[in-house]
C-alpha positions in Angstrom: -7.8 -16.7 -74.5 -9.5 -20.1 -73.7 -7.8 -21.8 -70.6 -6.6 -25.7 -71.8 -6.1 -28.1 -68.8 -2.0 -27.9 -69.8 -2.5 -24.3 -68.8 -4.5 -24.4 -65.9 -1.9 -26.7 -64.4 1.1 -25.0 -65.4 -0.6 -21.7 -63.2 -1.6 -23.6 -60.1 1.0 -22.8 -57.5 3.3 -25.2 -55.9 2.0 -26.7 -52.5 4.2 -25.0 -49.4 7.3 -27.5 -48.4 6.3 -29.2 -51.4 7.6 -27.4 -54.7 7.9 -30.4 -57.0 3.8 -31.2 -56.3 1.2 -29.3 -58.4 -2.5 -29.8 -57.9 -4.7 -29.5 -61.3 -8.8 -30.4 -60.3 -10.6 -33.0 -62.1 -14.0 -31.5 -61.8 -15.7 -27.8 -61.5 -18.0 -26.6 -59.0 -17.9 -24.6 -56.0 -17.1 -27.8 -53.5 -14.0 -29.6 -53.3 -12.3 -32.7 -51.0 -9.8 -31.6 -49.3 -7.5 -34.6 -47.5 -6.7 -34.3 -44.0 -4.5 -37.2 -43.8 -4.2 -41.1 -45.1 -4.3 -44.5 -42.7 -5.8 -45.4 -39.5 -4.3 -47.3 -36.5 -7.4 -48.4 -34.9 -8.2 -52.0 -35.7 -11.8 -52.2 -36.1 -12.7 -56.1 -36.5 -14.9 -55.4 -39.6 -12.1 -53.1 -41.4 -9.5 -53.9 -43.6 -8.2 -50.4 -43.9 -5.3 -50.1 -42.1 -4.0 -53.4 -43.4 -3.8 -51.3 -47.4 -3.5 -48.3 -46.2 -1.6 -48.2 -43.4 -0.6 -46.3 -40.0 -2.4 -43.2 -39.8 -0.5 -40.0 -41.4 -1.6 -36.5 -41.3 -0.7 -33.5 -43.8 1.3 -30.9 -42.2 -1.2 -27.8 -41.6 0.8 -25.6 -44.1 0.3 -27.9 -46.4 -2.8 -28.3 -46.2 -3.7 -24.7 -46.1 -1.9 -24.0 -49.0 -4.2 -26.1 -51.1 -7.4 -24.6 -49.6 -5.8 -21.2 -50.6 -5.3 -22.9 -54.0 -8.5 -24.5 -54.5 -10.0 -20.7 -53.9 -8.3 -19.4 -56.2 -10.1 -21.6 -58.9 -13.6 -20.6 -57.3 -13.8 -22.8 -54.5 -15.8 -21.8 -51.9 -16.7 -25.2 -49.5 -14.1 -27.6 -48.3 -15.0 -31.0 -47.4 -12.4 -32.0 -44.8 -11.7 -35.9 -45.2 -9.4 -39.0 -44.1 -9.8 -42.2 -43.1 -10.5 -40.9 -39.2 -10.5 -37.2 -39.2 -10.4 -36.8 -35.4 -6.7 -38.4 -35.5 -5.5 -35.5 -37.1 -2.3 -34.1 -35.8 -1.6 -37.0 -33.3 1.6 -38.1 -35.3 2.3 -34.6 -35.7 2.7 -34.5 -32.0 -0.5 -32.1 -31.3 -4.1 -33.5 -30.5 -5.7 -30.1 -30.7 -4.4 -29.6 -34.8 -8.0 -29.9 -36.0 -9.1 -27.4 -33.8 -6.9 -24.9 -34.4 -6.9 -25.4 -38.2 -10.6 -25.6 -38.8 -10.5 -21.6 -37.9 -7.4 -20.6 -40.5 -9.4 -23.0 -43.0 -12.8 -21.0 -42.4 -10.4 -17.7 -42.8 -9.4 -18.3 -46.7 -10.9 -15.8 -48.7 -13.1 -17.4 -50.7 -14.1 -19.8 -48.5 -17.8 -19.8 -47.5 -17.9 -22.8 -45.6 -15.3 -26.0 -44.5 -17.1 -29.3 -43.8 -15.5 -32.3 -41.3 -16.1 -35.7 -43.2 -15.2 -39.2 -40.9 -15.4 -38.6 -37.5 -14.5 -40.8 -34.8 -17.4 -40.5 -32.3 -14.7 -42.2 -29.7 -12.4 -39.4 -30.1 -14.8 -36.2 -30.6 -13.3 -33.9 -27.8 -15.4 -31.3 -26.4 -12.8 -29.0 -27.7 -13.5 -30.1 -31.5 -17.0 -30.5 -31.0 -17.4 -26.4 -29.4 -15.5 -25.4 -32.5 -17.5 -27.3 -35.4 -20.7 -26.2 -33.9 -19.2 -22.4 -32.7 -16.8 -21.5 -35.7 -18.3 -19.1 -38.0 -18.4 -20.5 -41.8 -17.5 -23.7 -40.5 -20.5 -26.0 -41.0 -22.4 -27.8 -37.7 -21.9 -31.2 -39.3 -21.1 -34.3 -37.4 -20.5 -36.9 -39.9 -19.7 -39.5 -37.1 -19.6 -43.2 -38.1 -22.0 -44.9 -35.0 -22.1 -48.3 -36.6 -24.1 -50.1 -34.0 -26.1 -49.5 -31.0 -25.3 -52.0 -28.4 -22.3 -51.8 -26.4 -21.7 -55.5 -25.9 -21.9 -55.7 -29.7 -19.3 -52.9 -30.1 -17.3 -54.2 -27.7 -16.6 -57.4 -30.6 -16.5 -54.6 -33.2 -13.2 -53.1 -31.2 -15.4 -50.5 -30.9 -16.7 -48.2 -27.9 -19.6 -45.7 -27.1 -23.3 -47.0 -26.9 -26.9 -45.9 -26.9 -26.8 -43.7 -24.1 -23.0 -42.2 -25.5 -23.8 -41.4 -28.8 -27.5 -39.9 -27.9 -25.4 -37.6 -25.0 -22.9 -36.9 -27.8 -25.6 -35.6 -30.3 -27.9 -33.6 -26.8 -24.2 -31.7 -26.5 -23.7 -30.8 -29.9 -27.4 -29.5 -30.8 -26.9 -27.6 -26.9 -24.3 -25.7 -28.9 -24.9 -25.6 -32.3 -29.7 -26.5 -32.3 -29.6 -26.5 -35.9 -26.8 -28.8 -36.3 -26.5 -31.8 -39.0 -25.7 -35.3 -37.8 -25.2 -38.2 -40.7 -24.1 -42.1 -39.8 -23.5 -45.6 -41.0 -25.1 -48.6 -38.9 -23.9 -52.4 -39.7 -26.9 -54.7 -39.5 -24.5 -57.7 -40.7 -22.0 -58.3 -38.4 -21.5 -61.9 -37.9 -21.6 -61.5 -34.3 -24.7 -59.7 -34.0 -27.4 -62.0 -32.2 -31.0 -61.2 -31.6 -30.3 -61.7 -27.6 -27.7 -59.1 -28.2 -29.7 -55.6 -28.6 -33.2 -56.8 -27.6 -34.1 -52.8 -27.8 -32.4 -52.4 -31.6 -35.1 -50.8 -33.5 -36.1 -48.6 -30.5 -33.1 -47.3 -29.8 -30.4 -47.9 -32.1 -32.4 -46.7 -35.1 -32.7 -43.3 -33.0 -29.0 -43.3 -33.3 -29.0 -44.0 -36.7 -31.9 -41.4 -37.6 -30.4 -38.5 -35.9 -30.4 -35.4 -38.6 -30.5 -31.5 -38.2 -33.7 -30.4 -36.1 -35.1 -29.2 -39.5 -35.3 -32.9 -41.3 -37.9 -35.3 -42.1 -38.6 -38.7 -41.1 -35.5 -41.2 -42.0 -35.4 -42.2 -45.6 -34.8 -46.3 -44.3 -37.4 -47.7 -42.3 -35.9 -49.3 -38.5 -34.7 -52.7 -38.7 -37.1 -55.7 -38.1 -35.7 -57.4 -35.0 
């Protein structure tokens, strides 16, 4: 008997702690989103998000367990982990280690061949999280973490932190653990504060930053910034 999408709904099971919610996808294949949590609270000058969406909230770890389990079930087999700032997970739930010791459970769902971490804060990557993404088996050595500039004084008006020498130590420790490991970024050339004077080494270093992939890629798709 053909499936309809009435049916397929009426099947999926309730999320835990949350009978009344039922989750129906919107799309096939064998990689889904899975949200981590909504909001931010830091207060980036460039950002408007937390002023729509709000204080950061995370998604109790049953929760969302019970949708990977779910999304297995209807032949799911890679999890793309997102929010707004993924490494805030499970500060409002009182425990700053919640990531780490979900990613494992996550990676443990049958069916699941792999779980991906989308929107990381390179500010607040702990070398906890950081051993686990790169040393958990099935989950993927992936550091999408959002760089957006190179200079620190330039950061600094961003409300941001980090720096040349920061992020390329952040990416040396990760490939120390994990050599094969994926790194993807975002870099604002734009910023109205941004002054030639202010990064006189930008498309030496900064693009370096910005370029950084797994040990296995090409050359970057963009060409550097002309200063």
């Amino acid at each position: 008997m053909q499936r309809t999408a009435a049916t397929a709904a009426a099947d999926a099971p309730s999320i835990p702690g949350h009978d009344w919610l039922r989750r129906k996808r919107l799309a096939s294949g064998p990689t889904a989103a899975l949200k981590l949590a909504s909001g931010c609270d830091r207060r980036c000058a460039f950002c408007a998000i937390p002023t729509f969406r709000g204080a950061f909230v995370s998604r109790p770890p049953a929760e969302v367990l019970g949708e990977a389990e779910w999304l297995a079930s209807q032949g799911v087999s890679e999890l793309v982990l997102v929010s707004e700032n993924s490494t805030s997970y499970g500060k409002d739930l009182g425990d700053l280690r919640s990531l780490e010791k979900l990613l494992p459970r996550l990676a443990a769902v049958e069916g699941i061949a792999r779980v991906r971490v989308a929107y990381l804060q390179p500010a607040e990557l702990r070398p906890g999280l950081l051993e686990i993404i790169a040393g958990t088996d099935r989950v993927a050595p992936y550091f999408d973490l959002s760089f957006q500039h190179s200079s620190p004084t330039l950061l600094r008006r961003m409300r941001r932190f980090g720096g040349t020498d920061d992020f390329l130590g952040l990416i040396a420790r990760a490939r120390d653990l994990a050599p094969t490991a994926g790194f993807r970024t975002n870099v604002i050339l734009g910023f109205p504060a941004r002054r030639r004077r202010t990064s006189p080494s930008w498309s030496a270093s900064s693009w370096k930053v910005a370029s950084m992939r797994s040990a296995s890629s090409a050359t970057p798709t963009r060409r550097a910034p002309r200063r």
